[in-house]
Biopython code that builds the backbone (N, CA, C, O; Angstrom):
import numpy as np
from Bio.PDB.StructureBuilder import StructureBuilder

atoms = [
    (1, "UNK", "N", (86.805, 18.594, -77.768)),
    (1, "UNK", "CA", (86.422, 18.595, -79.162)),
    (1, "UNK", "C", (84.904, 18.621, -79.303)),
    (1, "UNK", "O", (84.140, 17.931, -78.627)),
    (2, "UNK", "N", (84.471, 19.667, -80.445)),
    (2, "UNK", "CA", (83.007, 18.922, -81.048)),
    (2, "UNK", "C", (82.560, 18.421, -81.375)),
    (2, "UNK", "O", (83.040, 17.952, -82.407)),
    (3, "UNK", "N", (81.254, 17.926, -80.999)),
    (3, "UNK", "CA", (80.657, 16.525, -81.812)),
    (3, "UNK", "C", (79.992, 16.858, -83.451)),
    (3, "UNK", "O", (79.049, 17.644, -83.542)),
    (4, "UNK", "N", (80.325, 16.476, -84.167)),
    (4, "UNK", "CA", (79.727, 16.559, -85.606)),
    (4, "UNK", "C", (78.241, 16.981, -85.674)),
    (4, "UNK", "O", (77.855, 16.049, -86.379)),
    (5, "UNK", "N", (77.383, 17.549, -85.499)),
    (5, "UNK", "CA", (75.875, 17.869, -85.805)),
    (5, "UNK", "C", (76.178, 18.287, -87.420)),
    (5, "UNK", "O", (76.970, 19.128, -87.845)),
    (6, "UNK", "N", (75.141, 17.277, -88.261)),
    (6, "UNK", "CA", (75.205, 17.475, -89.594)),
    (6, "UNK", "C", (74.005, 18.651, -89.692)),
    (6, "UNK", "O", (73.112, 18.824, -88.862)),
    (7, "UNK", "N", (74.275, 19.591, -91.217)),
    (7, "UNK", "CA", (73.407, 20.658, -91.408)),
    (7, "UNK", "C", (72.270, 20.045, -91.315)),
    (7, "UNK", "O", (72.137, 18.857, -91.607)),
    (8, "UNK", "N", (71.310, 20.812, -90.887)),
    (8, "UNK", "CA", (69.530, 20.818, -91.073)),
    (8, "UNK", "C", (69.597, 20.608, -92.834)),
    (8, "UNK", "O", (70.466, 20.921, -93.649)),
    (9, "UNK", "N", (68.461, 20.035, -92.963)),
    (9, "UNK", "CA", (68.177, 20.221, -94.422)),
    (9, "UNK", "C", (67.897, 22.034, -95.104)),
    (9, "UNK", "O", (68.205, 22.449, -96.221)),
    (10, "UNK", "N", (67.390, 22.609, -94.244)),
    (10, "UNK", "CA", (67.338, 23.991, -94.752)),
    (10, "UNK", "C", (68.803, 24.453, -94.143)),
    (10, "UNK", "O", (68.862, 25.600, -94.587)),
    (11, "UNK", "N", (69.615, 24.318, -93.644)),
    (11, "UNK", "CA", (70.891, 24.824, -93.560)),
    (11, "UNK", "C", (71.979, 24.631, -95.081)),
    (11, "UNK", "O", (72.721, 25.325, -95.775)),
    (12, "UNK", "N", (71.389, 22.973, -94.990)),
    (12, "UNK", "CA", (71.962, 22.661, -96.865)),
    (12, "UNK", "C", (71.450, 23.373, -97.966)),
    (12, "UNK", "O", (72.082, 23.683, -98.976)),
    (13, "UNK", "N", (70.411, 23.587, -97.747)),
    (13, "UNK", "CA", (70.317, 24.560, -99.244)),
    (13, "UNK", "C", (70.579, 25.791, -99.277)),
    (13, "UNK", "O", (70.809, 26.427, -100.306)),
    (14, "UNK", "N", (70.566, 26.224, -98.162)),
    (14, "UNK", "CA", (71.497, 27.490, -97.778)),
    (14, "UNK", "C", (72.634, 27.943, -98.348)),
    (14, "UNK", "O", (73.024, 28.875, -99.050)),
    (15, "UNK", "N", (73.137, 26.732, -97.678)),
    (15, "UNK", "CA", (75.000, 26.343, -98.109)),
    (15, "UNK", "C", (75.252, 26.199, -99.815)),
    (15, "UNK", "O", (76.092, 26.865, -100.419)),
    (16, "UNK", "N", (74.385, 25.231, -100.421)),
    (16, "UNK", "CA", (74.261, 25.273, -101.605)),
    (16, "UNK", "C", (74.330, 26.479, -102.343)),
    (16, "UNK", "O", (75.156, 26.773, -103.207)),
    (17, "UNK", "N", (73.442, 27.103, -101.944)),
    (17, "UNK", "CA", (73.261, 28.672, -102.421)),
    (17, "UNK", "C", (73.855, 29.731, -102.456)),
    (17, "UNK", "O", (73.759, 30.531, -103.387)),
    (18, "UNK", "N", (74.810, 29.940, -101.075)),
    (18, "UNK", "CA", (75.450, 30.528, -101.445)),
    (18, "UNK", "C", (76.587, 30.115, -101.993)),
    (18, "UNK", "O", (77.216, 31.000, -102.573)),
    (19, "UNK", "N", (77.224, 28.645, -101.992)),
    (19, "UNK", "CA", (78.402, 28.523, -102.477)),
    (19, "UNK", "C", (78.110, 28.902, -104.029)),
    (19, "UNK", "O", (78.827, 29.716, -104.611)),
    (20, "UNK", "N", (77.054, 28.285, -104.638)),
    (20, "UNK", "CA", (76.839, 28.890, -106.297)),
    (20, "UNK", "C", (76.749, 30.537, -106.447)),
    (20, "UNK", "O", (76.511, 31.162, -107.481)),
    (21, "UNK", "N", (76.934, 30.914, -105.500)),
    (21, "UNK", "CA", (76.923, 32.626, -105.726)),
    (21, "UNK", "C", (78.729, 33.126, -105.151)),
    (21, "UNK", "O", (79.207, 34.251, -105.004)),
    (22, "UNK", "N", (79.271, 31.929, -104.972)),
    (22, "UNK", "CA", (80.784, 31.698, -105.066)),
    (22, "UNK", "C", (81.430, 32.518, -103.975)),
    (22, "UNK", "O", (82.489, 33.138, -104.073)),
    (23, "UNK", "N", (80.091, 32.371, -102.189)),
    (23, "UNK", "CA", (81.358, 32.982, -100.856)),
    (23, "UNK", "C", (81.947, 31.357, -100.617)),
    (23, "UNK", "O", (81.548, 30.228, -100.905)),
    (24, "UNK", "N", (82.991, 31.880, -100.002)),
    (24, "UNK", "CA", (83.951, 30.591, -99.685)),
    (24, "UNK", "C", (83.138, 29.958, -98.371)),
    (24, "UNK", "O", (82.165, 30.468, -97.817)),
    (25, "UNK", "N", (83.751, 28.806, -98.053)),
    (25, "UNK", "CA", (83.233, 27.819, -97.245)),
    (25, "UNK", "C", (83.320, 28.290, -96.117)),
    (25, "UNK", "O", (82.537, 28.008, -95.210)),
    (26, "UNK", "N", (84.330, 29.112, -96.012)),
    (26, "UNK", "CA", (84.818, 29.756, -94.452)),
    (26, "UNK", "C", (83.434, 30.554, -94.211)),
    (26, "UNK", "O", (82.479, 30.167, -93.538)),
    (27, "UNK", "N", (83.595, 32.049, -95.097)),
    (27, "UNK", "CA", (82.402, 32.451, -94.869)),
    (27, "UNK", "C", (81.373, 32.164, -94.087)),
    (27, "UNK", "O", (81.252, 32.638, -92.957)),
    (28, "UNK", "N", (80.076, 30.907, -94.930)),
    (28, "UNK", "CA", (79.138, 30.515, -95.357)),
    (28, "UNK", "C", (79.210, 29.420, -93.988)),
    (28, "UNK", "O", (78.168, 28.827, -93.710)),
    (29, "UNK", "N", (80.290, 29.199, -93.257)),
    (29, "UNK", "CA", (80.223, 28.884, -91.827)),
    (29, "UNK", "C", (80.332, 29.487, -91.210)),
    (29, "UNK", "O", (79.859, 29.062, -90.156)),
    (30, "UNK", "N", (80.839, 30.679, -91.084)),
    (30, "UNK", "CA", (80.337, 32.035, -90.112)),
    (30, "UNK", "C", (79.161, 32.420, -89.925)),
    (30, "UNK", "O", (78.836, 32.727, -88.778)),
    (31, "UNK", "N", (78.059, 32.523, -91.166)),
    (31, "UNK", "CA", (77.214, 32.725, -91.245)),
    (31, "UNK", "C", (75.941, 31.981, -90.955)),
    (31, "UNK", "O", (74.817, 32.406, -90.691)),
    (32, "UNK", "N", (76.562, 30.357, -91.110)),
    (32, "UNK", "CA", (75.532, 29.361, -90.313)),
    (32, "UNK", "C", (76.211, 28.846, -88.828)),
    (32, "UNK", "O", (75.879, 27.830, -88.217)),
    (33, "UNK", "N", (77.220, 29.803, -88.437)),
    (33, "UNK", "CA", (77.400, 29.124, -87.514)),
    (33, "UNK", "C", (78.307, 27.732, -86.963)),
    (33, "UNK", "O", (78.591, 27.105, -85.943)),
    (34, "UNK", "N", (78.510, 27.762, -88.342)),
    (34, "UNK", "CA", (79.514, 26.241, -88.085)),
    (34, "UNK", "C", (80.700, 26.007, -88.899)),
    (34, "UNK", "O", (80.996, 26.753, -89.832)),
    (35, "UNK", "N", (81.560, 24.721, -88.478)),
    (35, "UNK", "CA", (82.822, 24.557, -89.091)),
    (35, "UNK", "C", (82.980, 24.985, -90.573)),
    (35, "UNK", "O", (82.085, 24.955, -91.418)),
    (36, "UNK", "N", (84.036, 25.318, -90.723)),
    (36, "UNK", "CA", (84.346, 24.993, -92.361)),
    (36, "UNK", "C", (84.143, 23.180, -92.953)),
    (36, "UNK", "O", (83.886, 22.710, -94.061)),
    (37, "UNK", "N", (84.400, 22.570, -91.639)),
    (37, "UNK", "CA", (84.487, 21.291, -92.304)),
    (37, "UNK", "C", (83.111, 20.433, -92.295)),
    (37, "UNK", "O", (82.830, 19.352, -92.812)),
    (38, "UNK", "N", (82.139, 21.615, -91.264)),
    (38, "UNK", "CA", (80.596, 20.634, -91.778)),
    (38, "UNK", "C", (79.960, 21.425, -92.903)),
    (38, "UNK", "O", (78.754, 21.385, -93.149)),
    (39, "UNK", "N", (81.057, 22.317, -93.726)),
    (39, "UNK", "CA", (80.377, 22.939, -94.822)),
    (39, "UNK", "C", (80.635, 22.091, -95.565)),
    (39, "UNK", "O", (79.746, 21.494, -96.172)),
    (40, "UNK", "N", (82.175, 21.759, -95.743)),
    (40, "UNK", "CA", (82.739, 21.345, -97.262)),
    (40, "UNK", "C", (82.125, 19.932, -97.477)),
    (40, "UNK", "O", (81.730, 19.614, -98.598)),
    (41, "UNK", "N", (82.011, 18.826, -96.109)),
    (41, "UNK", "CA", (81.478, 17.338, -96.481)),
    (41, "UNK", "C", (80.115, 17.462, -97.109)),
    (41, "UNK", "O", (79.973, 16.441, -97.783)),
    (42, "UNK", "N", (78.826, 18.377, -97.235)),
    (42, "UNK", "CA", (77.695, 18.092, -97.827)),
    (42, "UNK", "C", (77.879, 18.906, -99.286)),
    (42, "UNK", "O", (76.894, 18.983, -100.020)),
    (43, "UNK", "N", (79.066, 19.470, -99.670)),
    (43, "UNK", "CA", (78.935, 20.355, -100.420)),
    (43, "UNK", "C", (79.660, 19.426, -101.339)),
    (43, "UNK", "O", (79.326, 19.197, -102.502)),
    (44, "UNK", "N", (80.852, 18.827, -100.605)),
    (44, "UNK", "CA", (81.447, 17.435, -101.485)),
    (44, "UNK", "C", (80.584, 16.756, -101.922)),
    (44, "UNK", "O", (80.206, 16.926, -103.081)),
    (45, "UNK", "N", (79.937, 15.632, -100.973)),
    (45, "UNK", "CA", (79.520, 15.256, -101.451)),
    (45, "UNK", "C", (78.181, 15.418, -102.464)),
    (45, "UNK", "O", (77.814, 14.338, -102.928)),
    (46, "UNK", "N", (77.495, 16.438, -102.829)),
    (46, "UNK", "CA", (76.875, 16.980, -104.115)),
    (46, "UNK", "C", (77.365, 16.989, -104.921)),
    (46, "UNK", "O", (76.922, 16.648, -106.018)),
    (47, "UNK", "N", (78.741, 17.482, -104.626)),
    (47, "UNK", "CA", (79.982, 17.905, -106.363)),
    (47, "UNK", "C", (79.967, 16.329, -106.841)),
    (47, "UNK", "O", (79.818, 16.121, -108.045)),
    (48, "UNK", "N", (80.134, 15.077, -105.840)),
    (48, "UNK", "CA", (80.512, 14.003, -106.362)),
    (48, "UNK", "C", (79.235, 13.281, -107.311)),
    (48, "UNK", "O", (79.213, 12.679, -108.385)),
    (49, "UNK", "N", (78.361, 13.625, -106.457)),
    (49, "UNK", "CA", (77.367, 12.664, -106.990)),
    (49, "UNK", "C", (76.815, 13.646, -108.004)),
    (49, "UNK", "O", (75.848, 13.079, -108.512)),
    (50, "UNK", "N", (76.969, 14.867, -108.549)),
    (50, "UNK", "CA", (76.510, 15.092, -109.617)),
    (50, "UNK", "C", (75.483, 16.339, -109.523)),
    (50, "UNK", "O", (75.065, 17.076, -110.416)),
    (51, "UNK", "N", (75.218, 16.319, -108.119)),
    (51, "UNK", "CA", (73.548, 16.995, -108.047)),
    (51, "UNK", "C", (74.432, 18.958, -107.954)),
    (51, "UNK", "O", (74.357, 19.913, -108.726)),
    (52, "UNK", "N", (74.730, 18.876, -107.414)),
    (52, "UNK", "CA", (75.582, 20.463, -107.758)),
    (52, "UNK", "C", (77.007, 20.422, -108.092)),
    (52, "UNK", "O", (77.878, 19.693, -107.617)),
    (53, "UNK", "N", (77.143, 21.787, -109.445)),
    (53, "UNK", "CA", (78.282, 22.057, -109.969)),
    (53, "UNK", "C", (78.629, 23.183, -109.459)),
    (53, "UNK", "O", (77.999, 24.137, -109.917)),
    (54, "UNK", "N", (79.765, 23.538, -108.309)),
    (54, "UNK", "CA", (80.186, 24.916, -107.942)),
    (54, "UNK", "C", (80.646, 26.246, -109.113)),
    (54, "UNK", "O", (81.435, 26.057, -110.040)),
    (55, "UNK", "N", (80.250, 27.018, -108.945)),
    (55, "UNK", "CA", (80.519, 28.241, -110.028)),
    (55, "UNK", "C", (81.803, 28.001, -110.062)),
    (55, "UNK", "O", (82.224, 26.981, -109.517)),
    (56, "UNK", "N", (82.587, 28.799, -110.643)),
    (56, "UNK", "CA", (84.077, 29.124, -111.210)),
    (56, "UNK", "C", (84.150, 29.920, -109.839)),
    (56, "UNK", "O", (83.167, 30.395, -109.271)),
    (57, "UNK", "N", (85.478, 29.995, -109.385)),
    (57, "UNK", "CA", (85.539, 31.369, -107.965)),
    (57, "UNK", "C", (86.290, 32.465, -108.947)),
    (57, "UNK", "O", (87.176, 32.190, -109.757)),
    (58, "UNK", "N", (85.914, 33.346, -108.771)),
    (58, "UNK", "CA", (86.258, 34.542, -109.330)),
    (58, "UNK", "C", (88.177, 34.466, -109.317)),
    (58, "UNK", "O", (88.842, 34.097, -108.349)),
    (59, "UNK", "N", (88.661, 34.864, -110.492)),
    (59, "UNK", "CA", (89.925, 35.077, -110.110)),
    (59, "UNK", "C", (90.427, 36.892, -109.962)),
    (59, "UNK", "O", (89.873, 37.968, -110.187)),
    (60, "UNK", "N", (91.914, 36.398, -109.408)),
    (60, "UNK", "CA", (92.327, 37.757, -109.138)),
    (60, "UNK", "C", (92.945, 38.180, -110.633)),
    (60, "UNK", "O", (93.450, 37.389, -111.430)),
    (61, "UNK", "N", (92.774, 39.686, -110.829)),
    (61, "UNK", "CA", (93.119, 40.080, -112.023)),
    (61, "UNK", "C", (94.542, 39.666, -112.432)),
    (61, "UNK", "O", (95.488, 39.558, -111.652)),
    (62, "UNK", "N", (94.575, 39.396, -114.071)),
    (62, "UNK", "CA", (96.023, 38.873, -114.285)),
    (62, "UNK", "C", (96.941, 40.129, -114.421)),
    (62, "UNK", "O", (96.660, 40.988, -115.256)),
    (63, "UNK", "N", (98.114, 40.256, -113.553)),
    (63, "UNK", "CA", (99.110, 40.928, -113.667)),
    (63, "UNK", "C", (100.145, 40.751, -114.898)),
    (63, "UNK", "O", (100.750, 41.791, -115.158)),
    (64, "UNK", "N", (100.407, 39.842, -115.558)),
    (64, "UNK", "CA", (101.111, 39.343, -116.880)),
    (64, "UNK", "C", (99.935, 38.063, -117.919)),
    (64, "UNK", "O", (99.035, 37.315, -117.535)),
    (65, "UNK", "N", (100.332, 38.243, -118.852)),
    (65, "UNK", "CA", (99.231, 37.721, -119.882)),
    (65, "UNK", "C", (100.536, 36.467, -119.588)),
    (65, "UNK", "O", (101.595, 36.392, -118.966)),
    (66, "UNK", "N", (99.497, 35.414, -120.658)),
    (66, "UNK", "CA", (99.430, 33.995, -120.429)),
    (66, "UNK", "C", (100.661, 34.082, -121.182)),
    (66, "UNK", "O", (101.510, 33.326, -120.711)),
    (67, "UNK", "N", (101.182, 34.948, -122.504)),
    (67, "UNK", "CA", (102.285, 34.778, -123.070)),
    (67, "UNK", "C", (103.679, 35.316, -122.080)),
    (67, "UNK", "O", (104.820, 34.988, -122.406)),
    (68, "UNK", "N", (103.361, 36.299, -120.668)),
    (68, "UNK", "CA", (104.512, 36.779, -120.022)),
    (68, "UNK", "C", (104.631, 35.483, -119.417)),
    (68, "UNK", "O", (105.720, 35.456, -118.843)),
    (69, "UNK", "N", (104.061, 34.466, -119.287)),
    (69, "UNK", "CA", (103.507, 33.630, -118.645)),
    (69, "UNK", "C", (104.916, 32.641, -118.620)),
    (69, "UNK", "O", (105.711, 32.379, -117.718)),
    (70, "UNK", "N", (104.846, 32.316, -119.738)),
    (70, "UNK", "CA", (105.569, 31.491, -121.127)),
    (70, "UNK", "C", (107.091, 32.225, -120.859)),
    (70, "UNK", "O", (108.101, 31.569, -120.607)),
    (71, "UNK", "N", (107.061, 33.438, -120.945)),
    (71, "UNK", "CA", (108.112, 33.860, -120.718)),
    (71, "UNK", "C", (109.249, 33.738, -119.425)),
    (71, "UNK", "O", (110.448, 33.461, -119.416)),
    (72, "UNK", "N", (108.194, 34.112, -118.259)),
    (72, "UNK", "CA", (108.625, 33.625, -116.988)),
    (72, "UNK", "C", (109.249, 32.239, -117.115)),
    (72, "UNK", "O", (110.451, 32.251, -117.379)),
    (73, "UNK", "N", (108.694, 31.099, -116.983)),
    (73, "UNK", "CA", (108.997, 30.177, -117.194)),
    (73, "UNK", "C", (110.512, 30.433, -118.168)),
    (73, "UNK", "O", (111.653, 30.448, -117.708)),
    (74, "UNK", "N", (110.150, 30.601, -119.478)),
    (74, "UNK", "CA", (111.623, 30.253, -120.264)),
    (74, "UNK", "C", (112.760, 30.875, -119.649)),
    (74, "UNK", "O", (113.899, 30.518, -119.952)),
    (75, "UNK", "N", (112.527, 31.820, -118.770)),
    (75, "UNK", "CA", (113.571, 32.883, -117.874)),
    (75, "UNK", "C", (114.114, 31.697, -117.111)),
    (75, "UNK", "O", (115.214, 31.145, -117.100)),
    (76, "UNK", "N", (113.272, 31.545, -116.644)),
    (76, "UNK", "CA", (113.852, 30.917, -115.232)),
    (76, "UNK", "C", (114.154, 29.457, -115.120)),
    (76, "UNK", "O", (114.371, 29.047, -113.979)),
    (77, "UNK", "N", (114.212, 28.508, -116.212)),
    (77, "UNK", "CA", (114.622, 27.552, -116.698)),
    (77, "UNK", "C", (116.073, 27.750, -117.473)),
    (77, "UNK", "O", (116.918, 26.861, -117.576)),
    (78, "UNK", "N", (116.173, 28.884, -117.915)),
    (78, "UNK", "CA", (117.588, 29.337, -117.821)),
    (78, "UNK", "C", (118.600, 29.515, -116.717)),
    (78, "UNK", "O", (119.757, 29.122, -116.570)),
    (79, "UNK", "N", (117.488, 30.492, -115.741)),
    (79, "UNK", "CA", (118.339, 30.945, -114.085)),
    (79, "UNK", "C", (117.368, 30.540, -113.764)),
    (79, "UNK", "O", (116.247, 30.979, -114.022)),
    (80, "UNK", "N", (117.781, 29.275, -112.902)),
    (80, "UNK", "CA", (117.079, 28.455, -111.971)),
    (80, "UNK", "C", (117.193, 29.184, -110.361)),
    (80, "UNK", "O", (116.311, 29.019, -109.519)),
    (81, "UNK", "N", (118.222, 29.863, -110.162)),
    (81, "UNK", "CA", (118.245, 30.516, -108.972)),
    (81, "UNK", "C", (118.506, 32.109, -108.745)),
    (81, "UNK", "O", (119.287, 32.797, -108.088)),
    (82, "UNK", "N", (117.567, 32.291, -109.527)),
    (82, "UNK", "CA", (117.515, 33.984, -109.571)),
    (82, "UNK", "C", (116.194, 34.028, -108.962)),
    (82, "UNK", "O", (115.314, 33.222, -109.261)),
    (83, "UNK", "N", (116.026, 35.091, -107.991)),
    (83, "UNK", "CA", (115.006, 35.702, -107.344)),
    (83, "UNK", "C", (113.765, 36.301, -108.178)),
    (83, "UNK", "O", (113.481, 36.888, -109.222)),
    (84, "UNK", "N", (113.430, 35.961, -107.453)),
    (84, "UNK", "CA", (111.240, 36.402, -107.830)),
    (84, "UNK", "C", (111.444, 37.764, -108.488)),
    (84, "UNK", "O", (110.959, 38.137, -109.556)),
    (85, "UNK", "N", (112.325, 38.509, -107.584)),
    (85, "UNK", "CA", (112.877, 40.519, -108.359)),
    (85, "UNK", "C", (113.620, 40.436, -108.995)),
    (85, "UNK", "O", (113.950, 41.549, -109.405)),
    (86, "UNK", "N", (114.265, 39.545, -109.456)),
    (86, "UNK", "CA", (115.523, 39.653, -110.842)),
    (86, "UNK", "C", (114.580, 38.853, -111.558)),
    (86, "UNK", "O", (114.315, 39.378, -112.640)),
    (87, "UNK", "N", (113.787, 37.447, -111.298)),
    (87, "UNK", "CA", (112.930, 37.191, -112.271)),
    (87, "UNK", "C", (112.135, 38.649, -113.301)),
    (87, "UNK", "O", (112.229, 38.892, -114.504)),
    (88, "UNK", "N", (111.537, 39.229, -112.417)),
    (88, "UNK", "CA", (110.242, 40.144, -112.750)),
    (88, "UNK", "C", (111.303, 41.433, -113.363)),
    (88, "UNK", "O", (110.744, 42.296, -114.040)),
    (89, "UNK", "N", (112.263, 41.517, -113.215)),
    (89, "UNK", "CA", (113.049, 42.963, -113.756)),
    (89, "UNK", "C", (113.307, 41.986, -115.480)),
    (89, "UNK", "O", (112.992, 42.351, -116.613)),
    (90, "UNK", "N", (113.840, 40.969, -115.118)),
    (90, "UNK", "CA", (114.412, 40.656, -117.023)),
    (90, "UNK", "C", (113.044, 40.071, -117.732)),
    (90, "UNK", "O", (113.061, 40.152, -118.961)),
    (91, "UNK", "N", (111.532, 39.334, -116.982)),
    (91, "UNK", "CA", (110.667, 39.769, -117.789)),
    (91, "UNK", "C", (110.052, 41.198, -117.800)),
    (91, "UNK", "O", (109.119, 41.444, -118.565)),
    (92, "UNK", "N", (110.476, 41.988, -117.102)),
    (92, "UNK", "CA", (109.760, 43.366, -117.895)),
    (92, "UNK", "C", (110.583, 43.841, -118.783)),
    (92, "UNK", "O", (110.133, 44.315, -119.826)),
    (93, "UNK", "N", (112.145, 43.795, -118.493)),
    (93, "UNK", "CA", (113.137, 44.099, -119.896)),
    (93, "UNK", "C", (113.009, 43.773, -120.626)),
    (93, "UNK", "O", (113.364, 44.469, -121.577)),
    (94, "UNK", "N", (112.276, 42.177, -120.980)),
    (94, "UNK", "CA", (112.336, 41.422, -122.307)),
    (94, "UNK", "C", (111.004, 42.037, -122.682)),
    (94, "UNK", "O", (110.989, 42.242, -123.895)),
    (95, "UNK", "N", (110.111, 42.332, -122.211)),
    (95, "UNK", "CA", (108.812, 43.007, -122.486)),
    (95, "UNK", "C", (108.934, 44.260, -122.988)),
    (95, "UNK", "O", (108.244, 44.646, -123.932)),
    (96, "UNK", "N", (109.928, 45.081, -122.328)),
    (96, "UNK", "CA", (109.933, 46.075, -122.843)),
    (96, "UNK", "C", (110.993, 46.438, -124.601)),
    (96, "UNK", "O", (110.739, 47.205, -125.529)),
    (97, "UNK", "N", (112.180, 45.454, -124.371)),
    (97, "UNK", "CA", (112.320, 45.235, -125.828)),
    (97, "UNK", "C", (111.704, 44.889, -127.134)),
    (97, "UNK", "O", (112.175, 44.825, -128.270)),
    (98, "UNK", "N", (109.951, 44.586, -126.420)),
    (98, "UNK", "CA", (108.839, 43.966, -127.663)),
    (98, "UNK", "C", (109.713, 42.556, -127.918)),
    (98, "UNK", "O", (110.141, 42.259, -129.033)),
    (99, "UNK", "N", (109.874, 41.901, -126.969)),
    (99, "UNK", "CA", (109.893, 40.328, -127.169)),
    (99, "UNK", "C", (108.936, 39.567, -126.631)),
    (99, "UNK", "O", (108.763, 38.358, -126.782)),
    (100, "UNK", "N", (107.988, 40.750, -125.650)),
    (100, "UNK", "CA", (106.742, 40.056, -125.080)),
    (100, "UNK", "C", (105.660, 41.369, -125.304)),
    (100, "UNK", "O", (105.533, 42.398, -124.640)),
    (101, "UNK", "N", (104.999, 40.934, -126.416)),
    (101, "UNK", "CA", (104.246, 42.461, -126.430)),
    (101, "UNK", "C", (103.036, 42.593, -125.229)),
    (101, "UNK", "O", (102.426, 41.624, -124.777)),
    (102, "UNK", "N", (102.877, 43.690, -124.910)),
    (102, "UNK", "CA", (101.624, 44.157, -124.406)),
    (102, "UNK", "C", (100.850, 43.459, -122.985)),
    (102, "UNK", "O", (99.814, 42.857, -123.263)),
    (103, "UNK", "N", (101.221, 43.470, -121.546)),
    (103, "UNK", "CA", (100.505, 43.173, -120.901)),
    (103, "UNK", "C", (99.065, 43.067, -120.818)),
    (103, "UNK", "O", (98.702, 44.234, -120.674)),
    (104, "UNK", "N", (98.194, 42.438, -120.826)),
    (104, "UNK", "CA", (96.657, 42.546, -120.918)),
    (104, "UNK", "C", (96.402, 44.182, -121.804)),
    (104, "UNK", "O", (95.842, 45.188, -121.368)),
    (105, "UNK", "N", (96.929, 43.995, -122.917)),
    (105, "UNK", "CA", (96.392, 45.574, -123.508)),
    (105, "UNK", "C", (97.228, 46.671, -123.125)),
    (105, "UNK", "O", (97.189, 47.743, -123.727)),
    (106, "UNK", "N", (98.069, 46.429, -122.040)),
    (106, "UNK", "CA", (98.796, 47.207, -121.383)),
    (106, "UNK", "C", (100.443, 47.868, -122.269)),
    (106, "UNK", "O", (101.228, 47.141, -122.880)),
    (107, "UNK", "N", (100.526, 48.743, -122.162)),
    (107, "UNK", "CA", (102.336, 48.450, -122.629)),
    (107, "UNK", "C", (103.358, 48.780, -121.096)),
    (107, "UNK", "O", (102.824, 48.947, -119.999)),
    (108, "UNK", "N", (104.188, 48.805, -121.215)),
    (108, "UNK", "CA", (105.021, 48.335, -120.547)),
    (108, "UNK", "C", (105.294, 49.989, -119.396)),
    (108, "UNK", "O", (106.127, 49.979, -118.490)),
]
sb = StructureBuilder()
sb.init_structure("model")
sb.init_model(0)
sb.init_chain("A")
sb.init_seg("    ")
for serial, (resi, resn, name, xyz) in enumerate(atoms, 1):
    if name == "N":
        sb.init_residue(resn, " ", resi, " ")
    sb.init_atom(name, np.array(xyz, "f"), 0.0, 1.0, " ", f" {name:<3s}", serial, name[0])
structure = sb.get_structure()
């Protein structure tokens, strides 16, 4: 096993920096060279004490709006054991009957 060597002080603001420009921890230890886990303890502890707020991480584009969303759910609280592909076929049917309008702007 390795022994813990904590970041240099210029390795931390490094780390800082790029995590606010939102590469993941994995990354940003490739790039200095070290664990994911001597990234995340100085980066924690900043989030805790206040001194840095991590950006938002980018999300992946939404495939169904927050109302298919709603829908999923009411589906499948009906059929509790219907598959992920019979889920996604009766919300696009119900979508496509205009009981769920418009994917992100999208129609059906």
């Amino acid at each position: 096993p390795r022994k813990y060597t904590p970041p240099t002080l210029d390795q931390r603001s490094q780390m800082l920096r790029w995590s606010r420009e939102g590469k993941p921890q994995k990354e940003i230890g490739e790039l200095l060279g070290k664990s994911k886990s001597v990234i995340s303890r100085p980066l924690k502890k900043c989030r805790e004490t206040g001194i840095f707020t991590a950006c938002p991480k980018p999300e992946r584009p939404r495939i169904y709006s927050e109302r298919d969303d709603r829908c999923i759910i009411r589906v499948y609280k009906k059929h509790r054991t219907v598959s992920i592909r019979s889920l996604k076929k009766i919300v696009d049917t119900e979508n496509d009957k205009g009981m769920v309008p418009g994917r992100n702007g999208h129609s059906a």
